[in-house]
Each structure stands twice: as structure tokens, then as C-alpha cells.
N, C-alpha and C positions, 0 to 999 in steps of 0.2 A: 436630651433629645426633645424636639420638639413634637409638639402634637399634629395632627395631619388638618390642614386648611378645608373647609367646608364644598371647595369647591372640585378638589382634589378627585374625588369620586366618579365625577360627572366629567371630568379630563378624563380619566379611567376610560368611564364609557363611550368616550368619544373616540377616543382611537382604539376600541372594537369596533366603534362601528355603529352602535348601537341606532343611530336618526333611521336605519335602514331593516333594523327588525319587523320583521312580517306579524311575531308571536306564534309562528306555527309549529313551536314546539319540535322543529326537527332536531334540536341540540339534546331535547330530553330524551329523544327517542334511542339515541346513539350513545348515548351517558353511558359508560361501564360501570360506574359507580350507583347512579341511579337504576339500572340494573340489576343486580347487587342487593342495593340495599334501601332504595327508595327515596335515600338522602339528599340527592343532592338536584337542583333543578337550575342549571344554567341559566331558563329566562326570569327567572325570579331577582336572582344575584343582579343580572345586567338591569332588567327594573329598576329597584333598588338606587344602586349610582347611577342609572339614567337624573333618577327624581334629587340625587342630591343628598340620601338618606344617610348619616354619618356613621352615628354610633353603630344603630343597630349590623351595618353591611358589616363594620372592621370590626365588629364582635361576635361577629357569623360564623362559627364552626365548619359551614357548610365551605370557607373559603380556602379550608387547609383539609379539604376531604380529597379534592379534584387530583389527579393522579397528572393530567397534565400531558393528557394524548392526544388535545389537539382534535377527537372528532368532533367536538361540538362546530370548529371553526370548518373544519371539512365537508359535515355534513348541510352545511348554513347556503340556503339556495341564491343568498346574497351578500355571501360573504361576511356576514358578523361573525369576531373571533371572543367569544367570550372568553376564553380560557387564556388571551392574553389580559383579558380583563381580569381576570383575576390573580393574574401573574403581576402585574400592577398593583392589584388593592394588598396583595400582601407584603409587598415592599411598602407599603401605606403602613402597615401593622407595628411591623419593626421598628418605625418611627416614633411611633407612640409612647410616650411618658407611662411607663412602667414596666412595659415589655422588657422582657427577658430575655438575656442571651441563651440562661438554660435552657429555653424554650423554643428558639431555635434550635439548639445541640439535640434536643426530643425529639423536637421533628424528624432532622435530616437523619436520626437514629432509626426510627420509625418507618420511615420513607428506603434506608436500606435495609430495612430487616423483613419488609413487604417484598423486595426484590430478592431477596437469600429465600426466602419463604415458597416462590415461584418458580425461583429456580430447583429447589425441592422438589416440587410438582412436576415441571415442564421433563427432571431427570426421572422420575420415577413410572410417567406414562411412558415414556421412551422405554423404559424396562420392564416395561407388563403390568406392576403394579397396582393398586388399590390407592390412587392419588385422590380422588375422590375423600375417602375413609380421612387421609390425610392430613386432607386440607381444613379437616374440622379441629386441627391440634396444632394453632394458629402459634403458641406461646412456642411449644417445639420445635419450628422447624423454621423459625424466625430467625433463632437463636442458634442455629445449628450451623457447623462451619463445614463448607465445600468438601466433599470426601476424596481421598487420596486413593484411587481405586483406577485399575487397567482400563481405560477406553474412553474415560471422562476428562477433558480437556476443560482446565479454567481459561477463557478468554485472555487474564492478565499475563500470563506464560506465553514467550516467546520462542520461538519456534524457526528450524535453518530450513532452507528448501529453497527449490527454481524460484525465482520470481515469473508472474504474469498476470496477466489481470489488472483492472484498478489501474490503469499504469500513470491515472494523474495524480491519484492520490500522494501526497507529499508527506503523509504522516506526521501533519501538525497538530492534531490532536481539538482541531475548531470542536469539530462534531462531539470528541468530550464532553469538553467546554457545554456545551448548549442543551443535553440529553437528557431529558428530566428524570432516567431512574438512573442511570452510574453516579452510585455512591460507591461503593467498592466493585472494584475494576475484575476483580479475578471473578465476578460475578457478571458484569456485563460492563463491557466498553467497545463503542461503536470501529476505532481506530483500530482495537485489536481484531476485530474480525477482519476489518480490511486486508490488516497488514499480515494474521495468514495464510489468506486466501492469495495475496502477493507473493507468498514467499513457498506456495504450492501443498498447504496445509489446508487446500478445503476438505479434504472428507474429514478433517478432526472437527472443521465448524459444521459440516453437516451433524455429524455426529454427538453433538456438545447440546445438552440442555440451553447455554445461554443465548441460543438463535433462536428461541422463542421466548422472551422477553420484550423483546421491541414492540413498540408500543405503534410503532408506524406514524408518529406525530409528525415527522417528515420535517424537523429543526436542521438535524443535520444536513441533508441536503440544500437547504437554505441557506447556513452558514459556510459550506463549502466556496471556498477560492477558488478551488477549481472546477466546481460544477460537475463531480461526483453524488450523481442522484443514491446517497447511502441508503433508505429508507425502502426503495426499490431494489437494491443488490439485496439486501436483507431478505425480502421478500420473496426473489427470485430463490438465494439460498433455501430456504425454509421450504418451495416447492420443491427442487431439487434433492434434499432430504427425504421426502414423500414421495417422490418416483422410486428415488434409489432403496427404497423400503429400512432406510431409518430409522421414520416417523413414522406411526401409524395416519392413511388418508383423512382421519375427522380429527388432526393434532391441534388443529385451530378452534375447533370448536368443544373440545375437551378443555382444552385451556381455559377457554372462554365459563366456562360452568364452572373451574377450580376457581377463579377471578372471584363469581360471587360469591361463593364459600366463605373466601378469605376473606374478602372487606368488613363484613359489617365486624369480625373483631378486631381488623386495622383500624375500621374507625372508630372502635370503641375505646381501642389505645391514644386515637389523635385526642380523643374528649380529656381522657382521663391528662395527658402531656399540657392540653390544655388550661386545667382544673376545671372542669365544666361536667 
């Protein structure tokens, strides 16, 4: 493998966008991670490989914190995406003379077991629960496999019914493809809610924890062929669950509070996967 070229960084930050950064900090304001856990600072990173800084950016822990939702690029009053900057610098990493494959395998372990962990949470406020209590017992519920119980539907599970809805969707599976939490699918996968909701299995997706997952990064819709705004059905869904009394009305922002819970011992596992 070869090592990453000096300039490489500053390519990075070039197709964020970065000449166009105001520094107004709206990317930190929106960090869920920063949030959380105070770790992670979007303008700092783009900084950094604005100026060309090698070592220290590809040896930044803060680069494999970012969950990868996209509000940094959403919230940017001029469109800098740093979150593809750093979708960038980590493919820089992997390049790297020593890097590990195991270390990859840690990650993307790590990265689903953040999302099984969520999904915990997202099913247990749906159920009255103590999710909160929960979410302080990061190692458990990490670790813990989808329960086989009346009413809970895993997304990967396919499903007969009417078709309607969605009707361009072609269930090629782009928006997979491009998702930055499906790592295990019976956990969340963008395609399988579609293709419930096609097949006249919305109230099981209303009803299913894994419809508040979504991170709303809005890939999917981007990558669609057919120009299925996924990221918006989701979103529509998820209200729709809350009318029909489902969800409880504050399900987003209950979530949002489980989120920082969980991170700082997500990220305490990214360090550790890292040896750092």
C-alpha cells in the first residue's frame, strides 16, 4: 500500500468546498456527535486539509467518530460538505502503510453494533420503557440480537401484500448501497422499508423501531435512478407513526437525547479499535 501524497488532503478539501467556508461554525452547531460528546468539530478537520496538514488530520480519531448524517453539509449557508470530506480522508487512511484490515473489520463492527444499540432504544421508548436507564449500558444492547416478539417487525423480513405506493421505486437496492448506518439489514435497510410500504405493509413500518434510525443524510435520494426522495418517505413515515399514536409526539427528540448517551462509549470503543 502506498502512503497518501501530501496534497491529497487539500483535494479532500477542495471538493467540500472548503475556499467557501464562512468559519461560522454552523456545522458544529448541528454535529450530533459534537453534541454528545464534544468530540468532534467539523471546521477544525476541514482546516486542517484546507492547510495541507498530513499526518496529524489521517491520525485524527475525530475522523472515524462522524456517524455520517450529512448535517454538517445541510446545515452549511454555502454549501460546504465536510462530511464528504471526511468520507474522503478516510479512504486516505486505508491507504496507508500499516493500516489494517482488522481495523477496518472493528469499525464497521462498531458502526453496526451503534445501530443494533438504537435500535434497542428507538423499540423500547415505542414500548413505555426506561430507554434512557438503558442507553447507559452501551456494552449490552450493542451486543444484543433483534428479539423475536408479536408486533416487532425487522426491516430485513419480507413481507406479501397489495402493492402501492413508491411505484418507481425498482428495488435495486442504490440507496443500500450508499446508507451510511445498514450494516445489518434486519436492523435497518432503506429498500426494505420501501418495498413494505409497496407491498401494503405500512403499519408494520410504522410500527417497527427501525423507522427511526435514519439519519435523514438524504444519500439515498441522491443516489436514486428514479428520483425516489427516500429520506422524505422516511420522514413522512415517522410522522405518520405519531399521528397514528404509535410513537409517542416528542419520539425525535427522545431519540435525540438516547444519541448522546450512547456516543461517548461508541466513541470510547472507536479509540480503543483504534489503539489510541
Amino acid at each position: 500500500m502506498t502512503r497518501p501524497r501530501p496534497g491529497e488532503p487539500l483535494a479532500a478539501a477542495v471538493q467540500a468546498g472548503y475556499e467557501h467556508c464562512l468559519s461560522c461554525h454552523a456545522c458544529r452547531s448541528v454535529c450530533p456527535v459534537q453534541a454528545g460528546t464534544g468530540q468532534l468539530t467539523p471546521l477544525k478537520l476541514l482546516r486542517l486539509a484546507a492547510l495541507g496538514v498530513v499526518e496529524p488530520l489521517l491520525h485524527a480519531s475525530e475522523l472515524w467518530y462522524c456517524l455520517q448524517c450529512n448535517r454538517c453539509a445541510s446545515a452549511c449557508p454555502v454549501s460546504v460538505a465536510p462530511s464528504n470530506m471526511i468520507r474522503l480522508l478516510r479512504q486516505e487512511c486505508t491507504c496507508q502503510e500499516g493500516w489494517s484490515s482488522s481495523v477496518n473489520e472493528a469499525l464497521s463492527g462498531l458502526r453496526s453494533s451503534l445501530q443494533r444499540a438504537r435500535w434497542h432504544m428507538a423499540d423500547a421508548v415505542l414500548r413505555g420503557d426506561d430507554a434512557e436507564g438503558m442507553a447507559l449500558e452501551w456494552a449490552r444492547w450493542a451486543n444484543q440480537p433483534l428479539p423475536e416478539r408479536a408486533g416487532v417487525v425487522a426491516l430485513g423480513e419480507e413481507q406479501d401484500g397489495a402493492a402501492w405506493g413508491l411505484s418507481a421505486c425498482m428495488t435495486c437496492g442504490a440507496c443500500t448501497t450508499v446508507c451510511p448506518i445498514t450494516h445489518d439489514r434486519a436492523v435497518f435497510d432503506p429498500v426494505r422499508v420501501f418495498r413494505l410500504v409497496n407491498l401494503g405493509q405500512e403499519d408494520a413500518v410504522l410500527r417497527s423501531p427501525s423507522l427511526w434510525l435514519c439519519l435523514g443524510c438524504g444519500r439515498c435520494s441522491e443516489s436514486c435512478t428514479q428520483q425516489v426522495p427516500g429520506h422524505r418517505v422516511i420522514r413522512v413515515l415517522q410522522q405518520q407513526s405519531m399521528a397514528r399514536g404509535h410513537a409517542p409526539p416528542d419520539m425525535s427528540a427522545r431519540l435525540e437525547a438516547i444519541d448522546r448517551l450512547l456516543l461517548p462509549a461508541y466513541l470510547e470503543a472507536v479509540r480503543a479499535a483504534l489503539g489510541r
